[in-house]
CHARMM-style PDB file with segment names, atoms N, HN, CA, C and O in Angstrom:
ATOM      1  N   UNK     1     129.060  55.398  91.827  1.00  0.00      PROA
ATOM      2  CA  UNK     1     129.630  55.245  93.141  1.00  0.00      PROA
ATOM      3  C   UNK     1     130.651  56.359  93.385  1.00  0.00      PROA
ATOM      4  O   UNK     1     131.393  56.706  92.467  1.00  0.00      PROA
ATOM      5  N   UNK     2     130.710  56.911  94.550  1.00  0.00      PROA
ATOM      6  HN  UNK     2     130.107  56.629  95.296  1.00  0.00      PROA
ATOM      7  CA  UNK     2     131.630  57.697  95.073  1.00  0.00      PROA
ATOM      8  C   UNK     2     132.241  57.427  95.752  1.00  0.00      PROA
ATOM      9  O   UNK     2     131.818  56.488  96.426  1.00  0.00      PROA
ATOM     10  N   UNK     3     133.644  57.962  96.138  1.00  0.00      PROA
ATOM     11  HN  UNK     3     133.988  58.724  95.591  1.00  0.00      PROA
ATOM     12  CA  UNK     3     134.271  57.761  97.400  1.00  0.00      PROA
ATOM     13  C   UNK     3     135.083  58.956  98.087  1.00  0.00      PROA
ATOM     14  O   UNK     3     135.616  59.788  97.352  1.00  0.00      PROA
ATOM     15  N   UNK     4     135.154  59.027  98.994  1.00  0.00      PROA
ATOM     16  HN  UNK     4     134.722  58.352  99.591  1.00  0.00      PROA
ATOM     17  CA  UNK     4     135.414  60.002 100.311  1.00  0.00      PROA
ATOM     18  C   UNK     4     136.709  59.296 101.167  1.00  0.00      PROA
ATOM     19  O   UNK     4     136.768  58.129 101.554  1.00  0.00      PROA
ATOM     20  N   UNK     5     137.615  60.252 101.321  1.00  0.00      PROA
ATOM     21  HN  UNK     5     137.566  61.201 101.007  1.00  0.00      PROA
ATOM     22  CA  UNK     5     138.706  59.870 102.394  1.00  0.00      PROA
ATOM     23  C   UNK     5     138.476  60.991 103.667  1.00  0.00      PROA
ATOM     24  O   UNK     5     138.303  62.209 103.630  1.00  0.00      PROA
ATOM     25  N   UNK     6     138.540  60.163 104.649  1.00  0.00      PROA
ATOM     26  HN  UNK     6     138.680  59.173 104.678  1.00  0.00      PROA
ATOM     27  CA  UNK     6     138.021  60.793 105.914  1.00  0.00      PROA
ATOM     28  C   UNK     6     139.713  60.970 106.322  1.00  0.00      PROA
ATOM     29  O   UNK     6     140.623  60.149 106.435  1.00  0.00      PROA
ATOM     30  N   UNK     7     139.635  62.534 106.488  1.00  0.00      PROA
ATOM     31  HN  UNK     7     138.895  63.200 106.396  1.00  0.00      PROA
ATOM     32  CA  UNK     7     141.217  62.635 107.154  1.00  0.00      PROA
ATOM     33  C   UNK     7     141.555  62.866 108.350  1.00  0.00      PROA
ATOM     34  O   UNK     7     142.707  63.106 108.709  1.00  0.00      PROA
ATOM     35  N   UNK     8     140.407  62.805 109.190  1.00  0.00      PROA
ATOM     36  HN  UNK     8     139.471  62.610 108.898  1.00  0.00      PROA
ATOM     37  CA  UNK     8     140.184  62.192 110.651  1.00  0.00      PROA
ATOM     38  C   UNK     8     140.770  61.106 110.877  1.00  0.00      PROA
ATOM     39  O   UNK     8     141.868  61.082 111.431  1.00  0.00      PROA
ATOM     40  N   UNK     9     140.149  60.044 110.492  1.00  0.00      PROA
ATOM     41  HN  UNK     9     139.256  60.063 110.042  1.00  0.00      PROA
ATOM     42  CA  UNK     9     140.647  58.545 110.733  1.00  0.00      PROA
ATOM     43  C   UNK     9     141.875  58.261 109.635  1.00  0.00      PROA
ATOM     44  O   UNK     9     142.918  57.740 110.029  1.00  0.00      PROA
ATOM     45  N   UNK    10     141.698  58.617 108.303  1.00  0.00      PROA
ATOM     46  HN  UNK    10     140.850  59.040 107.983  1.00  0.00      PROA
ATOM     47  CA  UNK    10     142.671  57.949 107.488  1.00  0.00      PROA
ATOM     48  C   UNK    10     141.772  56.745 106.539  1.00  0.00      PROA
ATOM     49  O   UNK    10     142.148  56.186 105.509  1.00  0.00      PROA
ATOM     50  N   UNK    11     140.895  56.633 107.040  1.00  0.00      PROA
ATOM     51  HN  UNK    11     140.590  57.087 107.877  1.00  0.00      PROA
ATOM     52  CA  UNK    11     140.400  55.661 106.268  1.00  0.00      PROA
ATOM     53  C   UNK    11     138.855  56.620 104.682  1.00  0.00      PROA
ATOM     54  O   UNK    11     138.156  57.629 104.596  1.00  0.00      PROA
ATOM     55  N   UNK    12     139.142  55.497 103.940  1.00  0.00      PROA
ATOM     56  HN  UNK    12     139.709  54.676 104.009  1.00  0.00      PROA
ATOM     57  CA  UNK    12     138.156  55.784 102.903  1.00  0.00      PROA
ATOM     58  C   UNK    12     137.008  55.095 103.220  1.00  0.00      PROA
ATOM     59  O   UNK    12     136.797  54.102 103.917  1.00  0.00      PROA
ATOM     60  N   UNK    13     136.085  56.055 102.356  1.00  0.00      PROA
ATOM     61  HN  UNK    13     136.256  56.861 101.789  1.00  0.00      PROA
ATOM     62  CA  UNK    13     134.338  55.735 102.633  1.00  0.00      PROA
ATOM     63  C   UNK    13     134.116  55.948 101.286  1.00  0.00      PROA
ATOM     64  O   UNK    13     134.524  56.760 100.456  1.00  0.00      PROA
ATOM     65  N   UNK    14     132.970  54.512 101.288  1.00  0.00      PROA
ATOM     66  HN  UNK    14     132.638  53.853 101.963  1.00  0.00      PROA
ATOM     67  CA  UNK    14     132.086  54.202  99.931  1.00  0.00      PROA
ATOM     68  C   UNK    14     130.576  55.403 100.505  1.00  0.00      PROA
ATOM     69  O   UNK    14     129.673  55.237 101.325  1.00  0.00      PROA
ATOM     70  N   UNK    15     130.883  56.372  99.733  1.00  0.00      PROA
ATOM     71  HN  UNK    15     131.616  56.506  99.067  1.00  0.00      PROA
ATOM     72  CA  UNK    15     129.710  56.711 100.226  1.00  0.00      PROA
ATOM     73  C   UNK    15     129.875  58.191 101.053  1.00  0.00      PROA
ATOM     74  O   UNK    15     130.584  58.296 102.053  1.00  0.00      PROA
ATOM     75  N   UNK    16     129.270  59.068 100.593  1.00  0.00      PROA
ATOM     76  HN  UNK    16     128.695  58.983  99.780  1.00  0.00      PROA
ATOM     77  CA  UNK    16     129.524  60.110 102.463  1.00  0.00      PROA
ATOM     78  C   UNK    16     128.754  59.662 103.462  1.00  0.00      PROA
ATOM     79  O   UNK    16     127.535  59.778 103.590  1.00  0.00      PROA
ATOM     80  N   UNK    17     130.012  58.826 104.593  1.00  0.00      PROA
ATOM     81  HN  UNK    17     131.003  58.731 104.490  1.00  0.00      PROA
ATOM     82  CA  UNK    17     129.237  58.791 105.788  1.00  0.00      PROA
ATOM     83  C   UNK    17     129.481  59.192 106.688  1.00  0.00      PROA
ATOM     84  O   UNK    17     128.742  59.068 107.664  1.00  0.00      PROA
ATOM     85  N   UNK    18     130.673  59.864 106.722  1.00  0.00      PROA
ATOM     86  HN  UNK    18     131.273  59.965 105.929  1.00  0.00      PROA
ATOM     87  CA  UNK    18     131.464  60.964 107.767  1.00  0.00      PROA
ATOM     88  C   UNK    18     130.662  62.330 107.504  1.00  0.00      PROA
ATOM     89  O   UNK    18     130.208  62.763 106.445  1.00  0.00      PROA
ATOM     90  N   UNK    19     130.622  63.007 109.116  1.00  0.00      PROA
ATOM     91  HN  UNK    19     130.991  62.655 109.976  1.00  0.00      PROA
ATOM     92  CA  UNK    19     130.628  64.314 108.780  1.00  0.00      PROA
ATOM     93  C   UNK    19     131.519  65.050 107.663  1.00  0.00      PROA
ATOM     94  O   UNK    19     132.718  64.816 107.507  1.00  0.00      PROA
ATOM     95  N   UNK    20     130.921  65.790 107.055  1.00  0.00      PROA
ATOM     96  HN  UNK    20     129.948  65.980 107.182  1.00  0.00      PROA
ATOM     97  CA  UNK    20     131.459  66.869 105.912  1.00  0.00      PROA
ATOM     98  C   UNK    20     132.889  67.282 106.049  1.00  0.00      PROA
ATOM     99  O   UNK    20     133.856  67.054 105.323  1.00  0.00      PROA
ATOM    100  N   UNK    21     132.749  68.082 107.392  1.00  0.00      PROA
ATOM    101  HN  UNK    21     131.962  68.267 107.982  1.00  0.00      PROA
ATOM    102  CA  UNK    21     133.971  68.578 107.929  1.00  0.00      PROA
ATOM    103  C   UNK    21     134.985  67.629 107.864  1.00  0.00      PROA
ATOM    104  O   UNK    21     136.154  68.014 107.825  1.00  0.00      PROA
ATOM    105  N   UNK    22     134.744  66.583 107.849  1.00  0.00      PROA
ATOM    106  HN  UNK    22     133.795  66.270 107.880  1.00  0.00      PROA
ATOM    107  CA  UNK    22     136.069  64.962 108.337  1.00  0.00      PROA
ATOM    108  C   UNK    22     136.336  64.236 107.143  1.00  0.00      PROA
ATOM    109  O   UNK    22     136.811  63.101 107.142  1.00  0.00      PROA
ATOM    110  N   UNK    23     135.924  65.124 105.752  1.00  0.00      PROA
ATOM    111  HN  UNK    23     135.538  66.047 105.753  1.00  0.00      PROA
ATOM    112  CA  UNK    23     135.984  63.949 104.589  1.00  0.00      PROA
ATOM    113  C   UNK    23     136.408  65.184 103.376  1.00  0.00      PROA
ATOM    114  O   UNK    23     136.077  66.340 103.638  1.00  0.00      PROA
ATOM    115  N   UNK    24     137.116  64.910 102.106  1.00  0.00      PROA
ATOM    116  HN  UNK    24     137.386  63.971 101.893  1.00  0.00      PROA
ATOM    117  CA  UNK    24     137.358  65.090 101.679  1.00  0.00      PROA
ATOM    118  C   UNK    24     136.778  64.501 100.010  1.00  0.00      PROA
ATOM    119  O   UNK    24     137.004  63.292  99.961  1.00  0.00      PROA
ATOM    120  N   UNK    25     136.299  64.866  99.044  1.00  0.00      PROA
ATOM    121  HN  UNK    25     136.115  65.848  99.084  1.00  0.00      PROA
ATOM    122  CA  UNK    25     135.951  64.034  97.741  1.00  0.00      PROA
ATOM    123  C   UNK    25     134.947  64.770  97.597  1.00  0.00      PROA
ATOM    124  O   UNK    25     134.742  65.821  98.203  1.00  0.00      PROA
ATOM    125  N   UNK    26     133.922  64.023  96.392  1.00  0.00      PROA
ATOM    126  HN  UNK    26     134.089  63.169  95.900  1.00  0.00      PROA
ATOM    127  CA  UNK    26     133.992  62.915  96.355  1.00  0.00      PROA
ATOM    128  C   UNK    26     135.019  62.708  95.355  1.00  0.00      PROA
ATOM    129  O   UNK    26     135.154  63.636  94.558  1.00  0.00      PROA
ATOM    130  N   UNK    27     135.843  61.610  95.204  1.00  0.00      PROA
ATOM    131  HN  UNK    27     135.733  60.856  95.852  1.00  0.00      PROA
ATOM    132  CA  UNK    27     136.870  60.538  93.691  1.00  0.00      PROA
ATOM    133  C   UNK    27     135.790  59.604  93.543  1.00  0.00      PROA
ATOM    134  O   UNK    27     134.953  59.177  94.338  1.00  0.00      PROA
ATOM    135  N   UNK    28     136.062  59.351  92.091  1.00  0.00      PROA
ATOM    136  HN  UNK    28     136.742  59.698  91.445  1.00  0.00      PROA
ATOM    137  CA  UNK    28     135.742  58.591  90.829  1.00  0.00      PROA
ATOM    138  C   UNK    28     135.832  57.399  91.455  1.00  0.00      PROA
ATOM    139  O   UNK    28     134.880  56.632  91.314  1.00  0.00      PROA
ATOM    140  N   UNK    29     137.217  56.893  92.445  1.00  0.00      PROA
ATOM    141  HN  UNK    29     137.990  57.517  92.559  1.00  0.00      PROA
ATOM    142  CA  UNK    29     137.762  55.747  92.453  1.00  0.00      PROA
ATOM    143  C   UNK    29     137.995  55.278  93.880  1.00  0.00      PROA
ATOM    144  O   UNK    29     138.473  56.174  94.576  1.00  0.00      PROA
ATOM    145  N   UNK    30     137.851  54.456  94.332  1.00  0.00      PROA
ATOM    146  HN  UNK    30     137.463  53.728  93.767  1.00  0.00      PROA
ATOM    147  CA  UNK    30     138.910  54.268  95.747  1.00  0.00      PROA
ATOM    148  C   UNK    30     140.230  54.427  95.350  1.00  0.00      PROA
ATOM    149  O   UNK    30     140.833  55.324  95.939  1.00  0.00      PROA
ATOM    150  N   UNK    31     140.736  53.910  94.659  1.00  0.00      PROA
ATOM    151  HN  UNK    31     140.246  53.181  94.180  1.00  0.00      PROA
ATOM    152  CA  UNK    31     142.316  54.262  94.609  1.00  0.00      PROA
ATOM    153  C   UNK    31     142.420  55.934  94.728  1.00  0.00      PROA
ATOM    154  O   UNK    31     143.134  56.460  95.581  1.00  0.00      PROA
ATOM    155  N   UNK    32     141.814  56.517  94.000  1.00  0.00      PROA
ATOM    156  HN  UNK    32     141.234  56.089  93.307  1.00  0.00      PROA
ATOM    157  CA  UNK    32     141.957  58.117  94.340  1.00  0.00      PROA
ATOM    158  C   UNK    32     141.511  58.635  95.500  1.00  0.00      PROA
ATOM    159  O   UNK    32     142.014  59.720  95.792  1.00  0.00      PROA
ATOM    160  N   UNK    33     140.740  58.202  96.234  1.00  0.00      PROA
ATOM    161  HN  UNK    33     140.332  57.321  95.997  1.00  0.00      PROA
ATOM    162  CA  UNK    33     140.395  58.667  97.644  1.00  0.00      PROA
ATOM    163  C   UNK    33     141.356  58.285  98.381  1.00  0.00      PROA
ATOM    164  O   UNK    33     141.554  59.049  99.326  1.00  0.00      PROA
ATOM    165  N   UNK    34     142.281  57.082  98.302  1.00  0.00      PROA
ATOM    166  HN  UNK    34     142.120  56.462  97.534  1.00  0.00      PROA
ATOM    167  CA  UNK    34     143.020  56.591  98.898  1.00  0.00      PROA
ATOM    168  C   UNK    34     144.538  57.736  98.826  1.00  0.00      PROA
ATOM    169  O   UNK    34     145.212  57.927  99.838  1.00  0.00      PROA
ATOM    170  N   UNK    35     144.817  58.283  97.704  1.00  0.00      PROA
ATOM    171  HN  UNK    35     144.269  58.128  96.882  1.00  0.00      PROA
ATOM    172  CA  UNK    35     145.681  59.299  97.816  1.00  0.00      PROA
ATOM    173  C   UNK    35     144.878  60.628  97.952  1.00  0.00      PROA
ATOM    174  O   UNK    35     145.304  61.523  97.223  1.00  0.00      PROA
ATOM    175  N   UNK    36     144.389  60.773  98.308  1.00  0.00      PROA
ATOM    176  HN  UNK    36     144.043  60.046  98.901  1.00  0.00      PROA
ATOM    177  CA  UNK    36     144.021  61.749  98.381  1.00  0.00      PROA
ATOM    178  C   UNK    36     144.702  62.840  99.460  1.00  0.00      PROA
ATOM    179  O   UNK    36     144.505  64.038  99.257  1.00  0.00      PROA
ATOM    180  N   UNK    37     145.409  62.460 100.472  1.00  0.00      PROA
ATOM    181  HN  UNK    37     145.568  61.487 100.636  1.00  0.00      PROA
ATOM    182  CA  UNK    37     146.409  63.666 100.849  1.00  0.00      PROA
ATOM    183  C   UNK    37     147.252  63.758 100.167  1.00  0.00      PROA
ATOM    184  O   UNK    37     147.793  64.861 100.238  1.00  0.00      PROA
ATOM    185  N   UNK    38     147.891  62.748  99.124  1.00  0.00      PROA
ATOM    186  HN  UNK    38     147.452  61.851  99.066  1.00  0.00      PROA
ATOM    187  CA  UNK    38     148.688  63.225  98.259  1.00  0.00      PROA
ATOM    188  C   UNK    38     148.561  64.087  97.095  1.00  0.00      PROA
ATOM    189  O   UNK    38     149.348  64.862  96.552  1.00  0.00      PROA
ATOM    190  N   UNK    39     147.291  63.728  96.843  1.00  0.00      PROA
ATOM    191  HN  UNK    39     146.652  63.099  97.284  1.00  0.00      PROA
ATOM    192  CA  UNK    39     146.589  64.785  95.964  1.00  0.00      PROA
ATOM    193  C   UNK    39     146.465  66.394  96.004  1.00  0.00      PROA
ATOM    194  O   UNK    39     146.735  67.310  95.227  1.00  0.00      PROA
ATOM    195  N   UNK    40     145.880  66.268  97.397  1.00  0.00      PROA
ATOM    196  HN  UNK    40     145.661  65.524  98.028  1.00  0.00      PROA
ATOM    197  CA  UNK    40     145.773  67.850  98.184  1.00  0.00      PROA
ATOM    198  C   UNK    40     147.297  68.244  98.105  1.00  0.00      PROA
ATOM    199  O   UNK    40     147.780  69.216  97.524  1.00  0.00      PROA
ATOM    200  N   UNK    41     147.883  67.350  98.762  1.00  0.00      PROA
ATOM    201  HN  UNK    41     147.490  66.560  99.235  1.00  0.00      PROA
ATOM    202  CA  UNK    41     149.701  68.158  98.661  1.00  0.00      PROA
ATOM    203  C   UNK    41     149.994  68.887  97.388  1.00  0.00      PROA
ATOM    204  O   UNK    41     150.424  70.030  97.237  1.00  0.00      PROA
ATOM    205  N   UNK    42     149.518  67.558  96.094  1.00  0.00      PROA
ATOM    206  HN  UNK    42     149.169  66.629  96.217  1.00  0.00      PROA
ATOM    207  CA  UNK    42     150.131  68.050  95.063  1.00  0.00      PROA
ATOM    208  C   UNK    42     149.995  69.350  94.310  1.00  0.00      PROA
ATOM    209  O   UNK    42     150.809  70.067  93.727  1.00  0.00      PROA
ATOM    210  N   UNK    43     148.574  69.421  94.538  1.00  0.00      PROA
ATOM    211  HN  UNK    43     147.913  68.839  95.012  1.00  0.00      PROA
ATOM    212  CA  UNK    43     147.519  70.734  94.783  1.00  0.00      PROA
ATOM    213  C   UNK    43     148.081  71.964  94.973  1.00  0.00      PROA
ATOM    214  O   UNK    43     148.239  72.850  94.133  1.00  0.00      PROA
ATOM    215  N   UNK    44     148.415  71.959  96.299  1.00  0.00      PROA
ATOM    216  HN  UNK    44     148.286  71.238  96.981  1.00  0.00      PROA
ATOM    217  CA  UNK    44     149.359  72.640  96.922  1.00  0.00      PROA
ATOM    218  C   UNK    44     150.357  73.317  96.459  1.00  0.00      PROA
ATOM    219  O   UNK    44     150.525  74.529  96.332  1.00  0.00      PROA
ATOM    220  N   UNK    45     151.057  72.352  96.198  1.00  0.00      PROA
ATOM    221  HN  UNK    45     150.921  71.366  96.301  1.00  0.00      PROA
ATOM    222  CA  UNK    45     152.296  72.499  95.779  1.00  0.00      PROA
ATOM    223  C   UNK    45     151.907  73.480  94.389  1.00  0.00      PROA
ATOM    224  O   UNK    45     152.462  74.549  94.138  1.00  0.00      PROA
ATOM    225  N   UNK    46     151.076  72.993  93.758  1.00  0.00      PROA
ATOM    226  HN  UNK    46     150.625  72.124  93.962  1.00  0.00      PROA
ATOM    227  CA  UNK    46     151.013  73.563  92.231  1.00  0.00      PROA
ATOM    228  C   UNK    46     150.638  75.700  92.409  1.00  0.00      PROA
ATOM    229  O   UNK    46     151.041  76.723  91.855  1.00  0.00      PROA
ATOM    230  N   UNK    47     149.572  75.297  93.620  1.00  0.00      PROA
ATOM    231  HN  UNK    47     149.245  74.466  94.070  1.00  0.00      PROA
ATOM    232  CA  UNK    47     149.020  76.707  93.482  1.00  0.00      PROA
ATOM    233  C   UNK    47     150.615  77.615  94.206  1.00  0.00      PROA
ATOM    234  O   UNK    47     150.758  78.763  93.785  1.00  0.00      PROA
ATOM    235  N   UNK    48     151.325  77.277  94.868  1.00  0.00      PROA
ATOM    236  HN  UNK    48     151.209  76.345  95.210  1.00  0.00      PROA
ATOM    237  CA  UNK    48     152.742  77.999  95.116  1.00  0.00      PROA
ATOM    238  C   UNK    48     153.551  78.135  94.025  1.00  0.00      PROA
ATOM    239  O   UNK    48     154.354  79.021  93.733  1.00  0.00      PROA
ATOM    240  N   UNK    49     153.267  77.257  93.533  1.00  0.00      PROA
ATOM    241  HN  UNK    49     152.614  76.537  93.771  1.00  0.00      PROA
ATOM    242  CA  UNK    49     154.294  77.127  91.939  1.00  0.00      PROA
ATOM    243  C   UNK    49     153.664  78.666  91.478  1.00  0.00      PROA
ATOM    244  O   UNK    49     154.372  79.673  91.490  1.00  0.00      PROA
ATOM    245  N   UNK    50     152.489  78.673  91.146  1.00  0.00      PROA
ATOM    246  HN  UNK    50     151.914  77.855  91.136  1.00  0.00      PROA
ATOM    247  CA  UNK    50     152.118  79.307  90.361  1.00  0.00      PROA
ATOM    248  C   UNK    50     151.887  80.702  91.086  1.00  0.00      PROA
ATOM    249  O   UNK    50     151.713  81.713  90.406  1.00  0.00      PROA
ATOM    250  N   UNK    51     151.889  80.730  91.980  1.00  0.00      PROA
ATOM    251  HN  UNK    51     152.031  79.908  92.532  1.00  0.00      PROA
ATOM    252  CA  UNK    51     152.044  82.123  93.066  1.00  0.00      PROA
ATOM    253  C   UNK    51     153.286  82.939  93.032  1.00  0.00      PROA
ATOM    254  O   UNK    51     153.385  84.137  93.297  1.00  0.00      PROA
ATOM    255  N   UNK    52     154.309  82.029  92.629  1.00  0.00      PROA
ATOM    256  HN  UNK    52     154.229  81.056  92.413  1.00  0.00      PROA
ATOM    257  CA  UNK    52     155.896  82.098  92.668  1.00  0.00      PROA
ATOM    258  C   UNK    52     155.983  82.690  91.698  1.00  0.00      PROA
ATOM    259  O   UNK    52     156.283  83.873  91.862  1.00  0.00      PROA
ATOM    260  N   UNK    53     155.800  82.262  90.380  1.00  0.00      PROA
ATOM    261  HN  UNK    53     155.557  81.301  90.247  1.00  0.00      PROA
ATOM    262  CA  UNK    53     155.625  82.787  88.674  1.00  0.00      PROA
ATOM    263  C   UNK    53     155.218  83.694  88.867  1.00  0.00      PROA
ATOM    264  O   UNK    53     156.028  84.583  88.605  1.00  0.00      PROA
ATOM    265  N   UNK    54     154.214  84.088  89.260  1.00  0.00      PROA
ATOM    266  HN  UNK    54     153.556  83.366  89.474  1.00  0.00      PROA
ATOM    267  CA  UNK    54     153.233  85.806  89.378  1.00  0.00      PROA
ATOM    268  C   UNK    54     154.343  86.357  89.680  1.00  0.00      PROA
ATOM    269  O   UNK    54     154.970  86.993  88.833  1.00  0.00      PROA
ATOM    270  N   UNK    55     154.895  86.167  91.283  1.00  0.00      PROA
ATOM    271  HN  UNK    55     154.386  85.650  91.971  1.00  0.00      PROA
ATOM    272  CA  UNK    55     155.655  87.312  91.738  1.00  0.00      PROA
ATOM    273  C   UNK    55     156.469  87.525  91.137  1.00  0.00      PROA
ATOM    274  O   UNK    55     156.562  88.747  91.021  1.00  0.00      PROA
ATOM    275  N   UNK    56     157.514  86.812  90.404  1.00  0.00      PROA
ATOM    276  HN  UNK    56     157.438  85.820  90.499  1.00  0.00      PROA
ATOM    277  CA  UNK    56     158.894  86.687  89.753  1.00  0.00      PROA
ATOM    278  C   UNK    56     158.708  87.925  88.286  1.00  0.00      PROA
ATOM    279  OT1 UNK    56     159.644  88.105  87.507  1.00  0.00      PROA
TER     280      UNK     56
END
């Protein structure tokens, strides 16, 4: 089983049933689709971290 967080609506999907463009995954878990903008943030955050280190 897969799951997909649609960051259109906010809501998670068992399944891809959103357009591509509107979903994010697939996670292992609902609980992980469920953070999943927190995920992307954290993401984020990491690849600046590490952009920062280069330049320094």
């Amino acid at each position: 089983m897969e799951w997909w967080y649609n960051h259109r609506t906010g809501e998670v999907e068992e399944g891809p049933l959103s357009l591509g463009i509107d979903r994010d995954g697939p996670f292992q878990t609902r609980h992980d689709a469920e953070r999943a903008p927190q995920i992307a943030a954290e993401r984020a955050q990491a690849w600046r971290d590490e952009e920062d280190s280069v330049d320094d």
